[in-house]
PAFI-483416 format. One line per field, with one value per atom (N, C-alpha, C, O): z, x, y; residue number from 1; atom name; residue in one letter. Coordinates in steps of 0.2 Angstrom, whole numbers. Layout:
REM PAFI-483416
zz: [Z, ...]
xx: [X, ...]
yy: [Y, ...]
kolti: [NUM, ...]
papa: [CA, ...]
kolvo: [a, ...]
END
This chain:
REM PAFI-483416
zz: [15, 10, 12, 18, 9, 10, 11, 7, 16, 16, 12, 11, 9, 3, -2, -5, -2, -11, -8, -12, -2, -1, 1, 5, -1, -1, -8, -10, -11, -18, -20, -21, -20, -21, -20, -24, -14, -11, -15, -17, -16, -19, -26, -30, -30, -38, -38, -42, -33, -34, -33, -39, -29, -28, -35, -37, -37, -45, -49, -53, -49, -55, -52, -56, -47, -43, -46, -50, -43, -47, -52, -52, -58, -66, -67, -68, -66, -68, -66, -69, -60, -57, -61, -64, -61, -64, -73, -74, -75, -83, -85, -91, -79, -81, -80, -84, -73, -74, -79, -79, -83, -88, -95, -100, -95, -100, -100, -106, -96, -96, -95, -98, -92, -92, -97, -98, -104, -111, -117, -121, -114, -120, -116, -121, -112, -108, -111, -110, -114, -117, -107, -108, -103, -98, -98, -95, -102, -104, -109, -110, -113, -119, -117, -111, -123, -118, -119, -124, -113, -112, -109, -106, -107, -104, -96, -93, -94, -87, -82, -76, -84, -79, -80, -76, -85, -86, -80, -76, -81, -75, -69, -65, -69, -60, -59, -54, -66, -63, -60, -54, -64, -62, -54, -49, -57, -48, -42, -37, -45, -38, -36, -30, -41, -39, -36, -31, -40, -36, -28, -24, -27, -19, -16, -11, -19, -14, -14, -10, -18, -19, -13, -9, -11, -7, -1, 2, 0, 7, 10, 16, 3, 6, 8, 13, 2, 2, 10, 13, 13, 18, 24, 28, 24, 29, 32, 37, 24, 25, 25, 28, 24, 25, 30, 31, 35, 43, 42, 46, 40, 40, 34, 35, 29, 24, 25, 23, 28, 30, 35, 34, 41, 44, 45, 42, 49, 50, 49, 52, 47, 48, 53, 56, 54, 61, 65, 66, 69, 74, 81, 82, 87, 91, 97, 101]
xx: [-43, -38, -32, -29, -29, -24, -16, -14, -13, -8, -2, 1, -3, 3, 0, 3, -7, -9, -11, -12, -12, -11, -1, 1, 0, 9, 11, 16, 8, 10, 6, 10, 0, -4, -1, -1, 3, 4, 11, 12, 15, 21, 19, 23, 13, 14, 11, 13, 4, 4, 10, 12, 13, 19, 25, 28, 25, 28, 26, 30, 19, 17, 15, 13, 16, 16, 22, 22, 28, 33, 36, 41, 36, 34, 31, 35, 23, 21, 22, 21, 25, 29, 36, 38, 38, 44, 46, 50, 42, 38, 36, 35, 33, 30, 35, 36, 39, 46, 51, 56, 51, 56, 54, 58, 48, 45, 45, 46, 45, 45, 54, 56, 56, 63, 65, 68, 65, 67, 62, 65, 56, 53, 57, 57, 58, 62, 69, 70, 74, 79, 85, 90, 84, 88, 92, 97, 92, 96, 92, 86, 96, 95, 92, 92, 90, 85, 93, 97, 95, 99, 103, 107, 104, 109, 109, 104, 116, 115, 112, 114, 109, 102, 96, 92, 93, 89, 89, 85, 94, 95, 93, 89, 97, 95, 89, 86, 86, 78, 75, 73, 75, 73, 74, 71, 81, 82, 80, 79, 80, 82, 73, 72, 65, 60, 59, 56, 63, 62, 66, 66, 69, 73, 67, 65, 65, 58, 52, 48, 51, 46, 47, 43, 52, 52, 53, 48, 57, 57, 48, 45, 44, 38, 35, 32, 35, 31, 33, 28, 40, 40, 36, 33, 37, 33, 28, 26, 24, 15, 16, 11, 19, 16, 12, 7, 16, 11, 4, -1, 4, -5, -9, -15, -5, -10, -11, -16, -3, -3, -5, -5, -7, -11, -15, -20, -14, -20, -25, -24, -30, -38, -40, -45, -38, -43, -38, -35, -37, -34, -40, -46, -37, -42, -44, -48]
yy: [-64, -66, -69, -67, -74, -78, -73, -68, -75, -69, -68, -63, -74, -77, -69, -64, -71, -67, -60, -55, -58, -51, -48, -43, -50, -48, -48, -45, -52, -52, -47, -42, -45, -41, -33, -28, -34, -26, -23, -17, -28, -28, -27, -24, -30, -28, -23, -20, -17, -11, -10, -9, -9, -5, -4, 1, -11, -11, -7, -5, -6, -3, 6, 10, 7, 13, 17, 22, 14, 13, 14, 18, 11, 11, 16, 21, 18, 25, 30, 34, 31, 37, 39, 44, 33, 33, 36, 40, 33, 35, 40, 42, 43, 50, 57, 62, 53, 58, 57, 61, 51, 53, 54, 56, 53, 58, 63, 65, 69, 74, 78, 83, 72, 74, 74, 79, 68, 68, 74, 78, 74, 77, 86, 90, 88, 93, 95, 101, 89, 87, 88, 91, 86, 84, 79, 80, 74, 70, 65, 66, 60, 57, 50, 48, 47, 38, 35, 34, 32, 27, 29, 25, 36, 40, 38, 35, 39, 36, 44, 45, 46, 52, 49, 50, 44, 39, 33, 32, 31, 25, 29, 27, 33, 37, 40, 42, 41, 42, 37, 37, 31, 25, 22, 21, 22, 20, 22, 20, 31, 35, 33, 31, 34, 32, 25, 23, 20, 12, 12, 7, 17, 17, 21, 20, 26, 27, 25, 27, 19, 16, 12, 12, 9, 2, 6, 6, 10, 17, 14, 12, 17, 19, 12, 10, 8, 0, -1, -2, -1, -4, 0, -2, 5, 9, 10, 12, 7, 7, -1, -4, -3, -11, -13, -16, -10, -14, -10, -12, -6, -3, -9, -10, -11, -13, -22, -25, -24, -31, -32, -39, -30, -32, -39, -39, -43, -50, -48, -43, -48, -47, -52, -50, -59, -62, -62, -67, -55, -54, -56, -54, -61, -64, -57, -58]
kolti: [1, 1, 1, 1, 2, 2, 2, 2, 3, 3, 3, 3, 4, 4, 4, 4, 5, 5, 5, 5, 6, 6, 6, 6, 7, 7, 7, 7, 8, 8, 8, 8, 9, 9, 9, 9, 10, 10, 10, 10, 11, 11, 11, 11, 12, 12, 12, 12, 13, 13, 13, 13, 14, 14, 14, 14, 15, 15, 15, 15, 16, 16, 16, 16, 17, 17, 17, 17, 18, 18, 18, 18, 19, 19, 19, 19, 20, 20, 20, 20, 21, 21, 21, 21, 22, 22, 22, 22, 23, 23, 23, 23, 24, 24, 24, 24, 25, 25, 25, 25, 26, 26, 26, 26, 27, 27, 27, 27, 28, 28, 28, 28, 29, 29, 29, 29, 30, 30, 30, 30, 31, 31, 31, 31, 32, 32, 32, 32, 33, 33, 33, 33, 34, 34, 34, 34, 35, 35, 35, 35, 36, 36, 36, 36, 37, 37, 37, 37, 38, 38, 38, 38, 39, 39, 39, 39, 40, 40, 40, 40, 41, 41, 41, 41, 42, 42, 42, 42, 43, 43, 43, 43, 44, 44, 44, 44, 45, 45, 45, 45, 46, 46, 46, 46, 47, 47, 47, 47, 48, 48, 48, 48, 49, 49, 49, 49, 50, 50, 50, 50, 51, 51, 51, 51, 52, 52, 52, 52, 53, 53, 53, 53, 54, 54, 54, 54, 55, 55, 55, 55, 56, 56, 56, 56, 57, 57, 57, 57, 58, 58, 58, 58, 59, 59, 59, 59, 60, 60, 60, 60, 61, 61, 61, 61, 62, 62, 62, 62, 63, 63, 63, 63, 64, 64, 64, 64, 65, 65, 65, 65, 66, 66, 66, 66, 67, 67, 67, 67, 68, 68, 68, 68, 69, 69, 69, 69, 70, 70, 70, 70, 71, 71, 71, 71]
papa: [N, CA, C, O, N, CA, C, O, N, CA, C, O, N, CA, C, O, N, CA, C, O, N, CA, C, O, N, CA, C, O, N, CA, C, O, N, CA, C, O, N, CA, C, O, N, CA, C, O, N, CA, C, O, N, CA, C, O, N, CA, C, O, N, CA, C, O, N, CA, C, O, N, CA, C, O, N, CA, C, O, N, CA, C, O, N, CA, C, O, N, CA, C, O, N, CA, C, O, N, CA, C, O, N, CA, C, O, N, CA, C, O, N, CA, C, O, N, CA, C, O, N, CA, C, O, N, CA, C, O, N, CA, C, O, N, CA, C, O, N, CA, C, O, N, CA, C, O, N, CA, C, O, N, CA, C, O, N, CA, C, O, N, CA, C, O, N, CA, C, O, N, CA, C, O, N, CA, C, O, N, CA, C, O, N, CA, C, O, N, CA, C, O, N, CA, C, O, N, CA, C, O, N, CA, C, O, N, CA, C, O, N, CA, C, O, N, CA, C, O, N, CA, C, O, N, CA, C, O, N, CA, C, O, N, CA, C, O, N, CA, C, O, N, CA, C, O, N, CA, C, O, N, CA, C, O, N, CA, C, O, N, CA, C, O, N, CA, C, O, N, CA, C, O, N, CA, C, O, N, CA, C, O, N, CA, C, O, N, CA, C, O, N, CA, C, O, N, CA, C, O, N, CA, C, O, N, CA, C, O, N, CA, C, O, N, CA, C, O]
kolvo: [x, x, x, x, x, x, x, x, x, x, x, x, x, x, x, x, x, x, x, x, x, x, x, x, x, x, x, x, x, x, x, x, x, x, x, x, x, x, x, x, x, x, x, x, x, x, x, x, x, x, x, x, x, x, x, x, x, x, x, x, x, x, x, x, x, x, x, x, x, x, x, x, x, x, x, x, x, x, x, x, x, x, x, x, x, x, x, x, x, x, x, x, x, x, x, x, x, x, x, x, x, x, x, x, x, x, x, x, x, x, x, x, x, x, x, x, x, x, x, x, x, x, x, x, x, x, x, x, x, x, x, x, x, x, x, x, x, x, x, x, x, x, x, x, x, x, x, x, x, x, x, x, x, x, x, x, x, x, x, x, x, x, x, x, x, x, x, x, x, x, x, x, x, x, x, x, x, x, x, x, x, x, x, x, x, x, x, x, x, x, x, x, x, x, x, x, x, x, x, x, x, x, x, x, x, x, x, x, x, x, x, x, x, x, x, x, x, x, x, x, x, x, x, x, x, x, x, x, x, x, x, x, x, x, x, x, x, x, x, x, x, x, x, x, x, x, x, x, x, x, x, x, x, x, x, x, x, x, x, x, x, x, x, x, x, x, x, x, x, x, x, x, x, x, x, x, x, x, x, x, x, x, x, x]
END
C-alpha cells in the first residue's frame, strides 16, 4: 500500500478512535449531570482524550508505519 494512503489511513482511525472514546465519556458524563453540554468540563473532556489520542497515535506509529518492502 502507498504510503501517502496508509498514513492517512492511520491518522483517520485515530480520528474516529478518538471521537468514540471521546463520546462515550461525555455521555456518561452528561447523562451523570457532571456538567452541562457546552460547558467548559465538555471542552476538557474532549481535548484531554485528543491529547491522548496523539500521545498514543505517535507511539504506535512506528509498529503500524513500517515499510513493507524493507530490502
Amino acid at each position: 500500500m502507498h504510503k501517502t494512503l496508509r498514513g492517512v489511513g492511520y491518522v483517520s482511525v485515530w480520528v474516529l478512535l478518538w471521537g468514540i472514546a471521546s463520546s462515550l465519556a461525555d455521555a456518561v458524563l452528561l447523562e451523570r449531570g457532571a456538567y452541562s453540554s457546552g460547558a467548559p468540563g465538555q471542552v476538557l473532556t474532549f481535548a484531554s482524550y485528543g491529547m491522548a489520542a496523539v500521545v498514543l497515535a505517535v507511539r504506535l506509529s512506528g509498529r503500524f508505519l513500517k515499510p513493507t518492502d524493507q530490502p
